[in-house]
C-alpha positions as CSV (number, residue, x, y, z in Angstrom):
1,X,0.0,0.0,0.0
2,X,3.0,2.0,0.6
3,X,4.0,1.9,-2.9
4,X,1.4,2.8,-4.5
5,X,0.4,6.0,-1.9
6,X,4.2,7.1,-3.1
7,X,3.5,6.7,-6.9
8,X,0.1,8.3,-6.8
9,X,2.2,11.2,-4.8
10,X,5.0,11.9,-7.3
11,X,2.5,11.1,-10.0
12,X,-0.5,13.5,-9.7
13,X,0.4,16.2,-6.4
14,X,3.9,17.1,-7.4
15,X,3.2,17.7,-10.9
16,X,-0.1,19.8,-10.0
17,X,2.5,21.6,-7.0
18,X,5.1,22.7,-9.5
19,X,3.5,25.5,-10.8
20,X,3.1,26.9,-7.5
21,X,6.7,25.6,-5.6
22,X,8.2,27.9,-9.1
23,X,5.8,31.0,-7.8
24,X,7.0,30.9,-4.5
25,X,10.6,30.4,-5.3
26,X,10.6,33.0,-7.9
27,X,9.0,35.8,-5.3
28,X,11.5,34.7,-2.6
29,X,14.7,35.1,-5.0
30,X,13.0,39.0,-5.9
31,X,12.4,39.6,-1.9
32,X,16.1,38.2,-1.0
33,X,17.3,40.3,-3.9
34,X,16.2,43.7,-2.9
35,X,16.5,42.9,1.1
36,X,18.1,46.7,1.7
37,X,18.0,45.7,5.8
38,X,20.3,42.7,6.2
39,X,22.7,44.8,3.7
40,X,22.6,47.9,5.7
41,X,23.1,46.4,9.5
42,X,24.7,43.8,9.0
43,X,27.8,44.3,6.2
44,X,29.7,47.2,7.5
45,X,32.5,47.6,4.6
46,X,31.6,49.1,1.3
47,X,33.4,46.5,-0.5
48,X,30.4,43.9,1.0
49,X,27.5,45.6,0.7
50,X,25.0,44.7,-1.9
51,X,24.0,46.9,-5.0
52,X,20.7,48.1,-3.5
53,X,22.6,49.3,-0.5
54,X,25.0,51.3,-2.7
55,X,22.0,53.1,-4.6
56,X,20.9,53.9,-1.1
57,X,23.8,55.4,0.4
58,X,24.1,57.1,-3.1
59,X,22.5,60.7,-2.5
60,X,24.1,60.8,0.8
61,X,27.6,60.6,-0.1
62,X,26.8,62.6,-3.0
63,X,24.8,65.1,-5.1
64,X,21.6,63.3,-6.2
65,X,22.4,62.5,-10.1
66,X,18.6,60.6,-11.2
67,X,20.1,59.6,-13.9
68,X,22.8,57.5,-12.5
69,X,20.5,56.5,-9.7
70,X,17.6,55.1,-12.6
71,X,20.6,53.4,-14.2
72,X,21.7,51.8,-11.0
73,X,18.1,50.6,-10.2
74,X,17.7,49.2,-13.9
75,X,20.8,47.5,-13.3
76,X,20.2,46.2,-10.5
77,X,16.6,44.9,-11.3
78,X,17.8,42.7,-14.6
79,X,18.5,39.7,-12.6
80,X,15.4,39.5,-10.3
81,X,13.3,40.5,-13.5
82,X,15.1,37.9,-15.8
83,X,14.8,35.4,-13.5
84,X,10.7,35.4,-14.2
């Protein structure tokens, strides 16, 4: 009886659950991508802090260029939005 529970299983649930296991994954990667917190508290150098952190600190250490600040953000959306 065992078996056959296991083959039903891996046969009809995980198929139907893939769809929604690659949802969940996909919205995690984004969230974990653009986590500005952890960054900011945690790393303390420069040279380890994420991209998202850098655009941050951006208009405080300097003037506020937009345009290098919407290029930084495109940049540093390609991989979360490729990843879809």
């Amino acid at each position: 009886m065992g078996s056959a529970t296991a083959r039903i299983f891996f046969r009809i649930m995980v198929p139907l659950a893939v769809p929604a296991i690659v949802t969940v994954a996909v919205l995690q990667f984004i969230q974990i991508w653009d986590d500005l917190l952890v960054g900011l508290l945690f790393l303390q150098t420069p040279q380890q802090r994420p991209l998202t952190v850098g655009l941050a600190t951006i208009p405080s250490q300097h003037f506020l260029d937009v345009p290098e600040l919407m290029a930084g953000s495109l940049v540093s959306a390609l991989p979360a939005v490729s990843s879809t």
